[in-house]
C-alpha angles and dihedrals in degrees: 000000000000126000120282123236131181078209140005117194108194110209110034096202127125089312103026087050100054094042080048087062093024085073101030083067090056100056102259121144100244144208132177122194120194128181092211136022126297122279098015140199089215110068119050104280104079137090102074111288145354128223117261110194123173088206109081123184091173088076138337086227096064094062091075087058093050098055078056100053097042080056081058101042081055095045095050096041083062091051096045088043078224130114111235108157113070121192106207089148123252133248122208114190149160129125124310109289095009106122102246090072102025091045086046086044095048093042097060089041084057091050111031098248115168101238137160119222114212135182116225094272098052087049086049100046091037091051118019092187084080124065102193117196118239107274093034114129120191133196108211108200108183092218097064120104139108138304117211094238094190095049089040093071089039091057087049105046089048092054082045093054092042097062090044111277113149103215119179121196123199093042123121132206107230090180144343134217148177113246112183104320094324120056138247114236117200117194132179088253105040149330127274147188145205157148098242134011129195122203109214086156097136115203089000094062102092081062094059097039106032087189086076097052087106096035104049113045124177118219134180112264119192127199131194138207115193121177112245117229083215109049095175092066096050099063133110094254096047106036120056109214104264135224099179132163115207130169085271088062130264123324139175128200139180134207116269097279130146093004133022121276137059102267120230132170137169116227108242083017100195089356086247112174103194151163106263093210085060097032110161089242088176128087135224142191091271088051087050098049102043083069091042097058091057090043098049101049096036103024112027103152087058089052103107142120121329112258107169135353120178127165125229137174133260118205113209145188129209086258103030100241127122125272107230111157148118116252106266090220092031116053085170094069132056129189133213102191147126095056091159105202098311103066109083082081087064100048090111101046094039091060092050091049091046087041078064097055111039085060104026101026074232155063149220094220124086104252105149087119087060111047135104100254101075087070 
């Protein structure tokens, strides 16, 4: 007979890992069960950090959910003894009336959110690090900055571990059941059952809930180091995060920090739909131009030598927006999937919502943008 859970969450990443210890702190017999190590360079949580921003163009009703998370990412950097959350400011911009500044704009109107609004001269002579081009409108929020993904789910897992959750790396699912109303787990090491299971799996998701293979949809993500001529302008201190459209498409960039080298990325880098058991982790000249070309005309003074590149995947949905639900047919097993290149902010605030509805089918935050039944 396998082992009995109150819970198994099944991918113990930047989500996986907070619900883990989300439910451990209720009092749930717990057990995590990651495919790789944790934490992992091959899922969507790792190279150093990942950008945290209170104005948020995406949607107005995911601001709510950040204060909260911003409340989490306090409460876990307490219990870690560790500072995970950054404010070097953020900087949405794109040209007057495109979405990235005037959805950023609208959603701190609607809540309140102190903000600056600045043309493309006042970015560039405030931070020299940018170079805007003329047209360009941004919207500068204090509260914006970075979260270390990867010791962020240390810092979970070990809070997890500490008030009794038993967590295994390096354990498949090979396939998942209900069994009564729990559910039975079968792994490549063992067998497993519970009363409620959570899929956190990431892009691996669609494989464990074939109802998502339309809705969840892995996809190559490339990130870039480059080496500043000017240090001093590419600090935390000096350079805001930044979400930015530009003719090129759509990138984001953080200040040097963790490992040498200014940070850029484009969002839906190469547009790569791919199978995330035979991801193309290595990078090539194309991968590497596709962010110069956006450094060297935005950013020059960031557009040195390369220092680092690594690939890692984006999950998306048909609309972009995030998958938080319980199973229809399931009520025993709820699903965080589909964050689509904006939800490793969340993290804090997501284990504690599917936290809610493993034990409760429901939530006190406000999540109706996010469930199955849109699609």
């Amino acid at each position: 007979m396998g082992q009995r859970f109150d819970c198994v969450v099944i991918g113990v990443g930047g989500m996986g890992s907070s619900t883990v210890y989300n439910l451990a702190k209720r009092g749930q017999k717990v057990l995590g069960l990651e495919k790789f190590d944790i934490p992992h360079a091959e899922g969507s949580s790792h190279g150093v950090n990942r950008i945290i921003r209170l104005a948020y163009y995406e949607h107005p009703s995911y601001v709510p959910l950040l204060r909260r998370a911003y409340e989490l990412w306090a409460e876990i950097e307490t219990l870690a003894g560790e500072q995970l959350l950054f404010k070097t400011g953020s900087i949405d911009t794109a040209p007057a009336g495109h979405e990235v500044f005037e959805g950023s704009l609208e959603s701190c109107l609607l809540h309140d959110i102190p903000h600056e609004v600045l043309d493309h001269d006042e970015i560039n002579n405030r931070f020299p690090g940018y170079q805007m081009p003329a047209g360009h409108m941004g919207l500068l929020q204090a509260d914006g900055g970075f979260v270390l993904s990867e010791r962020s789910i240390v810092a979970y897992v070990n809070a997890a571990l500490e008030i009794g959750a038993e967590i295994h790396a390096r354990e498949s699912v090979l396939s998942w059941e209900p069994e009564g109303s729990g559910v039975r787990v079968l792994t490549n090491r063992a067998e497993y059952f519970a009363n409620r299971l959570v899929i956190t799996a990431g892009a691996w998701a669609a494989g464990l809930v074939p109802e998502l293979r339309e809705l969840a949809v892995p996809e190559r993500q490339v990130l870039a180091w480059l080496q500043p001529s000017e240090p001093a302008l590419f600090t935390p201190q000096t350079f805001p995060v930044f979400n930015a459209y530009f003719e090129e498409g759509r990138y984001y960039g953080f200040p040097v920090f963790g490992i040498p080298g200014f940070k850029i990325g484009r969002y839906h880098h190469l547009e790569e739909i791919i199978d995330p058991d035979q991801q193309r982790a290595e990078v090539n000249s194309a991968d590497e131009e596709i962010l110069r070309v956006a450094a060297a005309r935005y950013f020059p003074k960031a557009n040195g030598t390369l220092m680092t590149m690594k690939t890692c995947m984006f999950t998306n949905t048909p609309d972009d927006h995030f998958i938080i639900d319980v199973l229809p047919d399931y009520p025993q097993v709820s699903i965080g999937t589909g964050f689509s290149g904006h939800g490793f902010k969340f993290a804090s605030v997501i284990g504690e919502i599917l936290g809610d509805l493993a034990m409760d089918g429901e939530t006190k935050h406000h999540i109706n943008l996010l469930t199955l039944d849109r699609f």
